[in-house]
N, C-alpha and C positions, 0 to 999 in steps of 0.2 A: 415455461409451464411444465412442472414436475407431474409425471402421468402415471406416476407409482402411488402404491399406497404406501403410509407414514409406517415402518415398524423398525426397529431397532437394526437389523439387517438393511433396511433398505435405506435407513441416514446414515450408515457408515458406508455401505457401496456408493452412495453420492457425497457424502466426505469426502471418500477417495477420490473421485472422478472430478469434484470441485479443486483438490491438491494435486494433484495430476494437471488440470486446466490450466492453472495458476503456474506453476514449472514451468509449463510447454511454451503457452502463449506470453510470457514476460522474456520468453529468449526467441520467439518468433510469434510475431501476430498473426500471421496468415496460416499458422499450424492446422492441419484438417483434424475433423475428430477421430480417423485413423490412429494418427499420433498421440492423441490427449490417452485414448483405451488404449494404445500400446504402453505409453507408461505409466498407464494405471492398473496395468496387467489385469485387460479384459475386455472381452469383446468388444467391437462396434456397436453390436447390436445392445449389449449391456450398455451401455453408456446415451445411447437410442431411446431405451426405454426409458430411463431419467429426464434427458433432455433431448426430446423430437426434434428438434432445431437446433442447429448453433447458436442463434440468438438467443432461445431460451438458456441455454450455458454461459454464455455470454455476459446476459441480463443475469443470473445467479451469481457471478462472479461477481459483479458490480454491486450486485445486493450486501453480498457477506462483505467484500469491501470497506463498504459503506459503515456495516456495523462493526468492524472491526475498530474504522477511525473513531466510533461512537466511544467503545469499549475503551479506545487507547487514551481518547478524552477522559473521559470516569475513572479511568485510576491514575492521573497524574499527582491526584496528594494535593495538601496547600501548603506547600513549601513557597518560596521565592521563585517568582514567575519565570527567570533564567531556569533555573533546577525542574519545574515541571515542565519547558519546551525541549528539555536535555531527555530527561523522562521517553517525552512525545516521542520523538527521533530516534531513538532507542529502540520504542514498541513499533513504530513504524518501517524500522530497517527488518526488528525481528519477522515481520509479516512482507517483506519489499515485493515478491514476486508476487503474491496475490493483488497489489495495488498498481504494480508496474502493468501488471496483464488489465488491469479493469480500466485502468489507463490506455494503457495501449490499443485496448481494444474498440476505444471512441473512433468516432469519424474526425478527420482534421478539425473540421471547423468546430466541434464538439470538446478536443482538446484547447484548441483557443479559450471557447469561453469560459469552459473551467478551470485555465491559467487566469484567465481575468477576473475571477468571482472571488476576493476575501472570503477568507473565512471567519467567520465571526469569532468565532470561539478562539481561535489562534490571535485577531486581532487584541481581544480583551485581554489576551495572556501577555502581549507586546505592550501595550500599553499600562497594564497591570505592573511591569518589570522597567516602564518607564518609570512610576511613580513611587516604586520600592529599591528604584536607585539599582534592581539587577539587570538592566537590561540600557546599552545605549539611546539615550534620546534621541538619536539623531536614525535612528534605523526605523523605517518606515515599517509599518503593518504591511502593510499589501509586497511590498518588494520583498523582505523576509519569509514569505510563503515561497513566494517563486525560488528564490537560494535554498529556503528547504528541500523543496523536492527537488530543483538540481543537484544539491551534495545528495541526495537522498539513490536518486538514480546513478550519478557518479558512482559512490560507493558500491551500491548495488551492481553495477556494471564491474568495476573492479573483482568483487568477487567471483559474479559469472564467470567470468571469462580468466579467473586464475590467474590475472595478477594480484591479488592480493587473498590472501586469508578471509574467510568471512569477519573472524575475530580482527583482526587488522583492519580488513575496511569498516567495518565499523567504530573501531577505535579511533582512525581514520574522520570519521563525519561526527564524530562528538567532536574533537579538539578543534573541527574547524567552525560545528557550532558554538562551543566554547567562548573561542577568538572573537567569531564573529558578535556575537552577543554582549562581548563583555564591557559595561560602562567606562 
């Protein structure tokens, strides 16, 4: 629950503090909101007035998230269903830390089922790229989500932690979607 009021100063202080969340908590989940305001350069108490509870930042991250995938869905283009999940994985490596953290930030059993839930939209793109001959027949909708967001994290991970280049690991998780993809 946002306790401020909406004015152009106060969506870029919780911009920040949302891009600050997303950093923190995709390289540790347990980060206190100490840390989310220290690398947002600013107070506790600032980042307090925003979001009274962890939860409620928590829940905010998960929301932008959300619309983020929405966003990264809507501009894929109608190109060949290979070429827009190449797209996807592209906008979604450019954003990894804010989806890693909304992730992360589930309860176990909460990441289960949204490993278990297709996504539709990704489904009809797989199937879409079955039928326009860019995408293997033989690669399941539902198992092709889960490799995504493992190469997705992979990569993501590689970068974190310096072995590889952002540029690199991303270059990295396109050629293995690529591969993986290719009829």
């Amino acid at each position: 629950m946002n306790v401020t009021s909406s004015s152009p100063v106060s969506d870029r202080t919780r911009n920040s503090i949302l891009d600050a969340a997303a950093w923190v908590l995709a390289r540790d989940p347990g980060a206190t909101i100490a840390q989310i305001a220290q690398n947002a350069n600013m107070s506790r108490s600032t980042v307090h007035r925003h979001f009274p509870e962890r939860e409620s930042l928590v829940h905010a991250l998960r929301q932008r998230a959300g619309d983020e995938v929405l966003a990264a869905y809507a501009n894929v283009g109608n190109d060949l269903a290979r070429i827009r999940l190449l797209r996807l994985a592209h906008a979604f490596f450019d954003r990894a830390d804010l989806l890693i953290a909304a992730y992360v930030s589930l309860s176990r059993e909460d990441q289960l089922v949204t490993l278990d839930v297709a996504d539709p939209t990704m489904r009809m793109l797989i199937e879409r790229g079955h039928v326009d001959g860019s995408i293997d027949t033989s690669l399941h909708p539902a198992w092709f989500q889960q490799a995504l967001w493992g190469l997705l994290f992979a990569s993501w991970k590689s970068a974190a932690n310096g072995s590889l280049s952002r540029f690199d690991a991303q270059a990295v998780l396109i050629r293995a979607l690529e591969k993986l993809l290719a009829p």
